[in-house]
FILUM-945838 format. One record per residue: residue number from 1; residue in three letters; y, x, z of N, C-alpha, C in turn. Coordinates in steps of 0.2 Angstrom, whole numbers, plus 5000, padded with zeros to 4 digits. Example, Ala and Ser with C-alpha at 12.3 -4.5 7.8 and 13.67 -1.06 7.14 Angstrom:
<nr 1&rest ALA&ny 4972&nx 5066&nz 5039&cay 4978&cax 5062&caz 5039&cy 4984&cx 5066&cz 5039>
<nr 2&rest SER&ny 4989&nx 5064&nz 5035&cay 4995&cax 5068&caz 5036&cy 5000&cx 5064&cz 5039>
***
This chain:
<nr 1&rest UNK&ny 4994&nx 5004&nz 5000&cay 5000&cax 5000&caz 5000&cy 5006&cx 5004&cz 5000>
<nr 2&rest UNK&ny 5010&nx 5004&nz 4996&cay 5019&cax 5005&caz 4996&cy 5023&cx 5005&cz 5003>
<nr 3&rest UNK&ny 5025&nx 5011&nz 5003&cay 5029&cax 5010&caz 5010&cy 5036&cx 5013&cz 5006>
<nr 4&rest UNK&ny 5041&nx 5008&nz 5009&cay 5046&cax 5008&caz 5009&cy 5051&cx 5014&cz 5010>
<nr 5&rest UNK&ny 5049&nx 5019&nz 5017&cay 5053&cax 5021&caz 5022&cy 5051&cx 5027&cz 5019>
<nr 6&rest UNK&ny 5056&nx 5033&nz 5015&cay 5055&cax 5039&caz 5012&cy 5058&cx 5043&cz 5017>
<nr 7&rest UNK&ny 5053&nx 5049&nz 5017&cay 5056&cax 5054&caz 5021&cy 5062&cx 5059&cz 5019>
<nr 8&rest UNK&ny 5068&nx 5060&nz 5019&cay 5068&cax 5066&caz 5017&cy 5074&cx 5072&cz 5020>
<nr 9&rest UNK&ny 5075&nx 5075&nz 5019&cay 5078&cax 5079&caz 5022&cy 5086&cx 5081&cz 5019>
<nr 10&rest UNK&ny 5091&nx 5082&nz 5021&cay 5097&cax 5082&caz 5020&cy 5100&cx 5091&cz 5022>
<nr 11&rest UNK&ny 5103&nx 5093&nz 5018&cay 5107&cax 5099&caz 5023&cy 5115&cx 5097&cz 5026>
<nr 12&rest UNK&ny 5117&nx 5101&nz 5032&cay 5124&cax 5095&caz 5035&cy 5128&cx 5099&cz 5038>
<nr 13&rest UNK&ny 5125&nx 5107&nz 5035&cay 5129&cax 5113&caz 5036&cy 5128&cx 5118&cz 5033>
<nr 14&rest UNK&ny 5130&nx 5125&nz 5035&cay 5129&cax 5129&caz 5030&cy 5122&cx 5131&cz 5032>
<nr 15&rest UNK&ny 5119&nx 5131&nz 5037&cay 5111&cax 5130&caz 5040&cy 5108&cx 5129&cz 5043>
<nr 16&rest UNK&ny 5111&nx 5120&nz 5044&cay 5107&cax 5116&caz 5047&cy 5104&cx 5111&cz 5043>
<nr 17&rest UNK&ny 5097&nx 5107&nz 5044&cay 5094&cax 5104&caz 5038&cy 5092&cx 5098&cz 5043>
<nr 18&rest UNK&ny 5091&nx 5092&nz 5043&cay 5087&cax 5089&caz 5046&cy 5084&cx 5084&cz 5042>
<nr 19&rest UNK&ny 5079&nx 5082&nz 5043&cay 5075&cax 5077&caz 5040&cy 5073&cx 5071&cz 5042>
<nr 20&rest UNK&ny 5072&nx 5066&nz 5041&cay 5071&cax 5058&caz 5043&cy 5072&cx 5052&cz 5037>
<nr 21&rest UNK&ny 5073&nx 5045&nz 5038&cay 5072&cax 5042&caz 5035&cy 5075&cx 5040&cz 5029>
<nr 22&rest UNK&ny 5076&nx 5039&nz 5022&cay 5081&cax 5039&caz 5018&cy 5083&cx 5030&cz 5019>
<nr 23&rest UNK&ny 5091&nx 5031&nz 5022&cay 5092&cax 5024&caz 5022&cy 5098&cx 5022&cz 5013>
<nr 24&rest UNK&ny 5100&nx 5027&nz 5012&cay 5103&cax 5026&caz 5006&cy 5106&cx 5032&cz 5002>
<nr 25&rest UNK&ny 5108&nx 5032&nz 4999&cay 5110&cax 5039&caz 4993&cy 5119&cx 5038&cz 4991>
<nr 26&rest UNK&ny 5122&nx 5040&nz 4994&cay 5128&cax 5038&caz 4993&cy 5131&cx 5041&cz 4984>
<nr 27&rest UNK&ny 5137&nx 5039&nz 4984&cay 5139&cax 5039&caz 4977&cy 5143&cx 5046&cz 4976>
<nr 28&rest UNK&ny 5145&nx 5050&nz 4982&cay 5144&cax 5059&caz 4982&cy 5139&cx 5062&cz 4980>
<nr 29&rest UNK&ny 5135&nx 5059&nz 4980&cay 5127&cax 5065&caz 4978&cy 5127&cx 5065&cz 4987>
<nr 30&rest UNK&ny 5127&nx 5063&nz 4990&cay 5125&cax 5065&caz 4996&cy 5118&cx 5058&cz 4999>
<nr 31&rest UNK&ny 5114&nx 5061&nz 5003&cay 5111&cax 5054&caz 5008&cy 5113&cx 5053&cz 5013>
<nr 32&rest UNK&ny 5110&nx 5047&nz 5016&cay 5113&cax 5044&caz 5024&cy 5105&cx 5045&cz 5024>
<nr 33&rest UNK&ny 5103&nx 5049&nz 5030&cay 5096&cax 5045&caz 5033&cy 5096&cx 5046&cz 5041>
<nr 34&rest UNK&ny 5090&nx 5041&nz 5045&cay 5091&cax 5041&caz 5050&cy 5084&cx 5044&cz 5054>
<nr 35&rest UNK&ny 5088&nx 5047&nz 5058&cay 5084&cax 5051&caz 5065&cy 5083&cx 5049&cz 5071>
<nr 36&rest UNK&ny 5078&nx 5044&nz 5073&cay 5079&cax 5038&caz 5079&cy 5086&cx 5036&cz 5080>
<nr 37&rest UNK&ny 5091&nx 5037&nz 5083&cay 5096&cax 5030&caz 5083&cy 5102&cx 5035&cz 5082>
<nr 38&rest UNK&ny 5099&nx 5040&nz 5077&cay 5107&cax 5043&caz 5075&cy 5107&cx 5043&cz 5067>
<nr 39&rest UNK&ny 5113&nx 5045&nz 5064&cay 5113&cax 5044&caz 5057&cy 5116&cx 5051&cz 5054>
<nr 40&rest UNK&ny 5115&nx 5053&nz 5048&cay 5117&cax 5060&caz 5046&cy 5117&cx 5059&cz 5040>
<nr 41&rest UNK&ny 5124&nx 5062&nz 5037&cay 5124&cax 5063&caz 5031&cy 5125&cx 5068&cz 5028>
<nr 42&rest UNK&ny 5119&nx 5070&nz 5023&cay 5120&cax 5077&caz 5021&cy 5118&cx 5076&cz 5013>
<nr 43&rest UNK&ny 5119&nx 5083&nz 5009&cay 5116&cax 5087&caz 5002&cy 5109&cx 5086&cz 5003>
<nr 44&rest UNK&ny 5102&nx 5081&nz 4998&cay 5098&cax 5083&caz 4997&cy 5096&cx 5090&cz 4997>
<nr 45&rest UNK&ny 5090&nx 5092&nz 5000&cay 5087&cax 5097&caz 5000&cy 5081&cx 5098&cz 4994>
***
């Protein structure tokens, strides 16, 4: 079965990377994803 919740990881510094849920892809080329009840937005990795 299909699961919705994609992993993936964002960078949100010059080197820090963190990984979690893909909640959306913004229209910078950036994502928003979340890491239990926090949200980060970074440059796919």
């Amino acid at each position: 079965m299909w699961n919705p919740k994609m992993l993936r990881t964002v960078q949100i510094g010059s080197g820090v990377s963190v990984q979690g849920i893909l909640i959306k892809a913004l229209e910078n080329g950036k994502l928003l994803i979340r890491v239990g009840d926090k949200t980060f937005e970074g440059f796919p990795v």
